[in-house]
mmCIF file of the C-alpha atoms, coordinates in Angstrom:
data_MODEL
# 
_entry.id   MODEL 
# 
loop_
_atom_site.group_PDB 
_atom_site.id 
_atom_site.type_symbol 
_atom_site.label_atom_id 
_atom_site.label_alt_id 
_atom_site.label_comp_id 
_atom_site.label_asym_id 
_atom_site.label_entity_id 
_atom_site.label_seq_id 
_atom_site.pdbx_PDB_ins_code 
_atom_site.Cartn_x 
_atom_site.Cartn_y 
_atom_site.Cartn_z 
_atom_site.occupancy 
_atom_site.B_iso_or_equiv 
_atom_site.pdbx_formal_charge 
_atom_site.auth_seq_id 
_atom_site.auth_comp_id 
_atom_site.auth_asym_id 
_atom_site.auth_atom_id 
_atom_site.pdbx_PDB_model_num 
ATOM 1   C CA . UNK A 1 1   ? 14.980  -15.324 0.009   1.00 0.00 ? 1   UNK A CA 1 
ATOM 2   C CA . UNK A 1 2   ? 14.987  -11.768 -0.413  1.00 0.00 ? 2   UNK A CA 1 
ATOM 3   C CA . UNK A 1 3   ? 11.673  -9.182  1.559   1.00 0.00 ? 3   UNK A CA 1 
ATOM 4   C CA . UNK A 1 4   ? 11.262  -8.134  -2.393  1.00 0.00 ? 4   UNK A CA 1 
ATOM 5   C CA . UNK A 1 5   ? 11.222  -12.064 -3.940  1.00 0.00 ? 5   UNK A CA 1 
ATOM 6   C CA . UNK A 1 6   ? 8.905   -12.804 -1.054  1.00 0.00 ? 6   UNK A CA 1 
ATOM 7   C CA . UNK A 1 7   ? 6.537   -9.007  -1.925  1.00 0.00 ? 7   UNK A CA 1 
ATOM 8   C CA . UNK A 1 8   ? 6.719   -10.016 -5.548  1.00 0.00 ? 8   UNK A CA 1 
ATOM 9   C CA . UNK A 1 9   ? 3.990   -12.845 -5.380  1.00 0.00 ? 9   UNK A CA 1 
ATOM 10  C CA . UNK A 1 10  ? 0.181   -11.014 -4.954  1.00 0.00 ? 10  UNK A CA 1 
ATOM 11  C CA . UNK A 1 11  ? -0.613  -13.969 -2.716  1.00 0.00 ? 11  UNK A CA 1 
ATOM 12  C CA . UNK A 1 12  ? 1.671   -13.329 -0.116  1.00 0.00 ? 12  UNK A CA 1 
ATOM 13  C CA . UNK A 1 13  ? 0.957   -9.969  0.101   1.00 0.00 ? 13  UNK A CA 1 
ATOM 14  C CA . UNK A 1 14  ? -2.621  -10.575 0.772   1.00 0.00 ? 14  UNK A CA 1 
ATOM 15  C CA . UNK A 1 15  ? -1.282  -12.945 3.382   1.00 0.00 ? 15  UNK A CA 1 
ATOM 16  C CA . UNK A 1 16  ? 0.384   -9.867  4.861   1.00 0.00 ? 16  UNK A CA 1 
ATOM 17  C CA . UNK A 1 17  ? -2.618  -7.409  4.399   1.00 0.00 ? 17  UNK A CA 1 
ATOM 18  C CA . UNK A 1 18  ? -4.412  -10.135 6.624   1.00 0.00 ? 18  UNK A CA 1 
ATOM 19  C CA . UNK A 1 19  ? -1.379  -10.679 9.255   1.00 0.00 ? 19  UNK A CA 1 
ATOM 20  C CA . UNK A 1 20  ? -1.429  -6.712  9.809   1.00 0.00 ? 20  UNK A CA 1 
ATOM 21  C CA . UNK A 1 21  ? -4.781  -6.863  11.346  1.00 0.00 ? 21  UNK A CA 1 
ATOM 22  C CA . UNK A 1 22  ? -3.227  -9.495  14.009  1.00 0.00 ? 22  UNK A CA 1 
ATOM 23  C CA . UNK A 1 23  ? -1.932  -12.466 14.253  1.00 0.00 ? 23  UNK A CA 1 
ATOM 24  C CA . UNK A 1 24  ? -3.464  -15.696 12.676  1.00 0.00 ? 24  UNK A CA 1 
ATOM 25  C CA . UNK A 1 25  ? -3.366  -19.194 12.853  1.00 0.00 ? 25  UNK A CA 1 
ATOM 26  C CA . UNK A 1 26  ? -1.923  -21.231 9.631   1.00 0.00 ? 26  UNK A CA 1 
ATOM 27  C CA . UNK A 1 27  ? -5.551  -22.555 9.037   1.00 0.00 ? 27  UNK A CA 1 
ATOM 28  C CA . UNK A 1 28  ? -6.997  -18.850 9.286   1.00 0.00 ? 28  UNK A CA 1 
ATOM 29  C CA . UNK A 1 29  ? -5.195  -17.694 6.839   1.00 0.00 ? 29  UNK A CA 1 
ATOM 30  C CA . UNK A 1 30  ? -5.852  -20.672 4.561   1.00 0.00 ? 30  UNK A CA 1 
ATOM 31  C CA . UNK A 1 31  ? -9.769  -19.871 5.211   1.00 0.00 ? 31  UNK A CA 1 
ATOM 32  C CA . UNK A 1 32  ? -9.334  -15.996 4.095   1.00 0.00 ? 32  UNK A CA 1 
ATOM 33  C CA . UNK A 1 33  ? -7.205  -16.791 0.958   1.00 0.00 ? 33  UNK A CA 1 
ATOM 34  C CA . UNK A 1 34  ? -9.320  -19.374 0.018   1.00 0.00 ? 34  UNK A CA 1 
ATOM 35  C CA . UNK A 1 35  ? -5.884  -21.506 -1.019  1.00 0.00 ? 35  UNK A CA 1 
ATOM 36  C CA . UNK A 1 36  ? -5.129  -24.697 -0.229  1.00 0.00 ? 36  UNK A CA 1 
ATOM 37  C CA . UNK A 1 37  ? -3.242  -25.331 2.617   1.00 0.00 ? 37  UNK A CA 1 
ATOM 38  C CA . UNK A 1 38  ? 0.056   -26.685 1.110   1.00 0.00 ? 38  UNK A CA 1 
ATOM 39  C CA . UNK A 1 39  ? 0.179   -23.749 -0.987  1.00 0.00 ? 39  UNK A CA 1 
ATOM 40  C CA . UNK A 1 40  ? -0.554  -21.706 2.333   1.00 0.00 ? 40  UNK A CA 1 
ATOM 41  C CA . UNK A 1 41  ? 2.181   -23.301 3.946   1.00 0.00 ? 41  UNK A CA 1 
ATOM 42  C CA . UNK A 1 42  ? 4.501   -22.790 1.031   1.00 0.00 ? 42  UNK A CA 1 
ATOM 43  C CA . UNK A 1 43  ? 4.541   -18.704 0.405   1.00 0.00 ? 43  UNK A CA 1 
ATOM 44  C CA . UNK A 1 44  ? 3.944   -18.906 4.988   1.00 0.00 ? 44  UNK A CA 1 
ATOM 45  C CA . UNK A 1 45  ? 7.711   -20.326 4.333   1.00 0.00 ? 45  UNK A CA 1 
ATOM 46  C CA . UNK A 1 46  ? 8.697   -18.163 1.960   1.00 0.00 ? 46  UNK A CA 1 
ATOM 47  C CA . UNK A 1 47  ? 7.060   -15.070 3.677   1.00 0.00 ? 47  UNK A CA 1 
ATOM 48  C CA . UNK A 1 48  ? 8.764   -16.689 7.007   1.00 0.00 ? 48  UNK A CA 1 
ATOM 49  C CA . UNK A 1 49  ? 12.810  -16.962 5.484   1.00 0.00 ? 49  UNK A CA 1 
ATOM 50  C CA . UNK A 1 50  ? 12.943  -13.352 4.139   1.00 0.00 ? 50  UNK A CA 1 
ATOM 51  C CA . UNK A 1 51  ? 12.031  -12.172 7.683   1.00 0.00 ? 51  UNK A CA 1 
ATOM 52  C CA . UNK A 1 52  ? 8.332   -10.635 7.125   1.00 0.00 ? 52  UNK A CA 1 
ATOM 53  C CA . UNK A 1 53  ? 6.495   -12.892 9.644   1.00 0.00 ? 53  UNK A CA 1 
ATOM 54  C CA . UNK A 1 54  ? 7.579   -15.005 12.629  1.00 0.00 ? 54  UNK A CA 1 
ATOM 55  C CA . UNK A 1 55  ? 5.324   -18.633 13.679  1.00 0.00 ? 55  UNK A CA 1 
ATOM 56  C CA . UNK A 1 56  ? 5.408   -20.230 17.335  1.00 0.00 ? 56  UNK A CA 1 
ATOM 57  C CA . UNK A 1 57  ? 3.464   -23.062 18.387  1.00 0.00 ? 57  UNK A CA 1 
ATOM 58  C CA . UNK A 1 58  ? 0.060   -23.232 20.304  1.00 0.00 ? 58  UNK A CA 1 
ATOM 59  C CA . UNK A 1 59  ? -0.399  -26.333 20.732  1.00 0.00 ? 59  UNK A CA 1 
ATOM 60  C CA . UNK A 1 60  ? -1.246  -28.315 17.452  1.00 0.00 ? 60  UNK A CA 1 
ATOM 61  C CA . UNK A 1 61  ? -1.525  -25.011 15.825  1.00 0.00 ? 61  UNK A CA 1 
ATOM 62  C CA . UNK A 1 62  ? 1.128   -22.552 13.969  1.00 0.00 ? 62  UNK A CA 1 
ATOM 63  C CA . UNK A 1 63  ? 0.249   -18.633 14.558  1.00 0.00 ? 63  UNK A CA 1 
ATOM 64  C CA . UNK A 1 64  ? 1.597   -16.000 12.390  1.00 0.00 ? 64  UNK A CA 1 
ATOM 65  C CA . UNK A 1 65  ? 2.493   -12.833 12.952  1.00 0.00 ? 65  UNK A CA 1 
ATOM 66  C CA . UNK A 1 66  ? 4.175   -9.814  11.161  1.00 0.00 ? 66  UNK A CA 1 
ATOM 67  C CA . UNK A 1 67  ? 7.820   -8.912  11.746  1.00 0.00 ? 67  UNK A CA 1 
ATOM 68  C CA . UNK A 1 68  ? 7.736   -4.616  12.532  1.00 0.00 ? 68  UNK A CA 1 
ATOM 69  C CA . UNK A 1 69  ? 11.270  -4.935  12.299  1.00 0.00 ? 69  UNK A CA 1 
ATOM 70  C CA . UNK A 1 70  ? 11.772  -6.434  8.704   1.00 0.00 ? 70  UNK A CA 1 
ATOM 71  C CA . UNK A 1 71  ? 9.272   -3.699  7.524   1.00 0.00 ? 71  UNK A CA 1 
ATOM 72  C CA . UNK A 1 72  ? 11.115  -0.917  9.298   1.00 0.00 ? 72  UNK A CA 1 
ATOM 73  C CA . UNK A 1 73  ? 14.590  -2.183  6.777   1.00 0.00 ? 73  UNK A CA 1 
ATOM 74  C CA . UNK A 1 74  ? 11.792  -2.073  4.248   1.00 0.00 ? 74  UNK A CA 1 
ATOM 75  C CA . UNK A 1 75  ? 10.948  1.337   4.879   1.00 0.00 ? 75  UNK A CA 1 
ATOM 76  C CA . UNK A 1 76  ? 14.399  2.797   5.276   1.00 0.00 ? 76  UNK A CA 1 
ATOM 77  C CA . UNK A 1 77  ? 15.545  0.906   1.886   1.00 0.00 ? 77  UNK A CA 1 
ATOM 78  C CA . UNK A 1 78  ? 12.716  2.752   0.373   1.00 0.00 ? 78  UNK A CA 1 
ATOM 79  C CA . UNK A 1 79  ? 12.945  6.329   2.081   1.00 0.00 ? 79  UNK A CA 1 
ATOM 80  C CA . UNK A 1 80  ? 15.231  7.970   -0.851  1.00 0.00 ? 80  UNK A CA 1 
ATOM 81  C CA . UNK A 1 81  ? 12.842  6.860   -3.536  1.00 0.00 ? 81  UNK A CA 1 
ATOM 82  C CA . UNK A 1 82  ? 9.997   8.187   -1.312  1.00 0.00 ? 82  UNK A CA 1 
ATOM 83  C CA . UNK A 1 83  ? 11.457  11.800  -1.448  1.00 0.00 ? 83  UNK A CA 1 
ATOM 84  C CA . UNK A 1 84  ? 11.464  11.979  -4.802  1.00 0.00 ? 84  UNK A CA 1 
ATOM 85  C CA . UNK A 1 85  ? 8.119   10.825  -5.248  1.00 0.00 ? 85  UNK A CA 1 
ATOM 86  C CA . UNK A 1 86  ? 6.855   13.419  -2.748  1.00 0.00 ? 86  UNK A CA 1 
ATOM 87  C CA . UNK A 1 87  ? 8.648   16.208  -5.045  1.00 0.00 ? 87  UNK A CA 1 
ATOM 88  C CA . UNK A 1 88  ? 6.754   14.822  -8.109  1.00 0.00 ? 88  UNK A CA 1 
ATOM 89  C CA . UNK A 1 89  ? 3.662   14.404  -6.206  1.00 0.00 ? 89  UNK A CA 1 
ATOM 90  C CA . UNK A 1 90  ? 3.807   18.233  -4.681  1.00 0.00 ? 90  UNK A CA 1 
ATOM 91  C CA . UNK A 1 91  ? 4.735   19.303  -8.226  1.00 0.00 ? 91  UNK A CA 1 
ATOM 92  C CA . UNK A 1 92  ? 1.388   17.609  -9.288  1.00 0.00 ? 92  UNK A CA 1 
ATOM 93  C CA . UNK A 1 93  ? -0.836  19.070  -6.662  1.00 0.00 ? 93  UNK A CA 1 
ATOM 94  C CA . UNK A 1 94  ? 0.669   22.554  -7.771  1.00 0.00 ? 94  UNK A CA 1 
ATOM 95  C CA . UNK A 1 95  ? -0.427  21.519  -11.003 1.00 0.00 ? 95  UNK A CA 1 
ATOM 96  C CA . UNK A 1 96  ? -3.734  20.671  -10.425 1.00 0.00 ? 96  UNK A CA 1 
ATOM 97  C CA . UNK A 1 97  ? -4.273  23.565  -7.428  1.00 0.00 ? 97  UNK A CA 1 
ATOM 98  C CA . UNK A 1 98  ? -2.912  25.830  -10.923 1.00 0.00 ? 98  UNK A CA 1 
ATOM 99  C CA . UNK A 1 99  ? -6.239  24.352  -13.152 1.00 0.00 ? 99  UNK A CA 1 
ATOM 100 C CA . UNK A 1 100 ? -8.867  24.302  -10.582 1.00 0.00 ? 100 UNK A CA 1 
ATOM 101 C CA . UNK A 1 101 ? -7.960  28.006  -10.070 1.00 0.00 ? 101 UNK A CA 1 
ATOM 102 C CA . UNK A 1 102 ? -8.115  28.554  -13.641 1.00 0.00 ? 102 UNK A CA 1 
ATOM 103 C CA . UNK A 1 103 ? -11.404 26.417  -14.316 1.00 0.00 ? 103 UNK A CA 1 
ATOM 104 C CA . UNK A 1 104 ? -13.070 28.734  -11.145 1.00 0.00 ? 104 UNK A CA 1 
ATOM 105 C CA . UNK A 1 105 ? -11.626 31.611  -13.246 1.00 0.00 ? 105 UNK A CA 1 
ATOM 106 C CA . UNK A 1 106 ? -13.408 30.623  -16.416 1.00 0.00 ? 106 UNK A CA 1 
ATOM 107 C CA . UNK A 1 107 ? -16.361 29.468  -14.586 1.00 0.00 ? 107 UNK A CA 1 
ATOM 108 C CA . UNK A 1 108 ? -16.406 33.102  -13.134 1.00 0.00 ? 108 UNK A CA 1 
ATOM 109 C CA . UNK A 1 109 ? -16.528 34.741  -16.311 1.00 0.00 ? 109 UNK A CA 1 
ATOM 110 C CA . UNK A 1 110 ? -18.619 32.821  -17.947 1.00 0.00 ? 110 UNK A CA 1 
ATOM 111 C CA . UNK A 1 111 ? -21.184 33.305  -15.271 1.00 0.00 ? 111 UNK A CA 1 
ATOM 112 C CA . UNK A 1 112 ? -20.716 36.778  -15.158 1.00 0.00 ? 112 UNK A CA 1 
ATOM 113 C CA . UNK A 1 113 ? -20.258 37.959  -18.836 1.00 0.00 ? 113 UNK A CA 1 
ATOM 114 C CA . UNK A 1 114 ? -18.450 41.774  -18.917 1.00 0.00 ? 114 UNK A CA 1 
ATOM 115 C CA . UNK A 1 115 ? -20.544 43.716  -21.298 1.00 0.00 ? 115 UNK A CA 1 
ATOM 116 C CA . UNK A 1 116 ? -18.158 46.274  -22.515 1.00 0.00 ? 116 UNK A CA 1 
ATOM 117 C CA . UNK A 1 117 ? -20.521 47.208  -25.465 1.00 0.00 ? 117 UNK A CA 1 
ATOM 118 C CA . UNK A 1 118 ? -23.340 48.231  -22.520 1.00 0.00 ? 118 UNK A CA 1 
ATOM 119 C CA . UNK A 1 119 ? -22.622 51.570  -21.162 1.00 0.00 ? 119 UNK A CA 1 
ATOM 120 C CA . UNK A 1 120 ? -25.904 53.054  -19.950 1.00 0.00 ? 120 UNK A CA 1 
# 
């Protein structure tokens, strides 16, 4: 299973927005997500075979953890798209730095009218 079949599913990624906070037991995580545990178990699997989170035993119990390393691959895959997004979103906040300056302007002069007709 590929990192981006296993991110596709909203249920797994909440499982991984609770797994970054540190590591949880199998029946933890069914408690948060409020799933039932063979469905827990099943996207745990899922999450497990494309490399996002590792288990080991305690005892009776299975405790998850995230994988750093899968998300760094994640992150490196994703770097060239990120650059171009960071153009577009600089190009935006030039935008929008452009209208606030030219709101302030307008908000300027319409606080302080120029009477040109007024020359006492």
């Amino acid at each position: 299973m590929s990192i981006f079949t296993a991110l596709a599913e909203p249920r797994r990624r909440t499982i991984l927005d609770l797994l970054r906070g540190g590591e949880r037991t199998a029946g933890e995580i069914v408690e948060a997500v409020g799933l039932a545990q063979p469905t827990v178990s099943q996207h745990l699997k899922v999450l497990r075979e494309a490399g996002l989170v590792s288990v080991r035993a305690e005892g009776t119990r299975r405790v998850y953890r995230l994988r750093p390393d899968a998300f760094v691959e994640l992150d490196e895959w994703l770097a060239p798209y990120r650059r171009i997004w960071a153009g577009r979103l600089d190009d935006l906040a030039d935008h929008l730095d452009a209208m606030a300056q030219e709101e302030d302007m307008a908000a300027d002069e319409a606080a302080n009218p120029k009477n040109e007709g007024d020359h006492r």
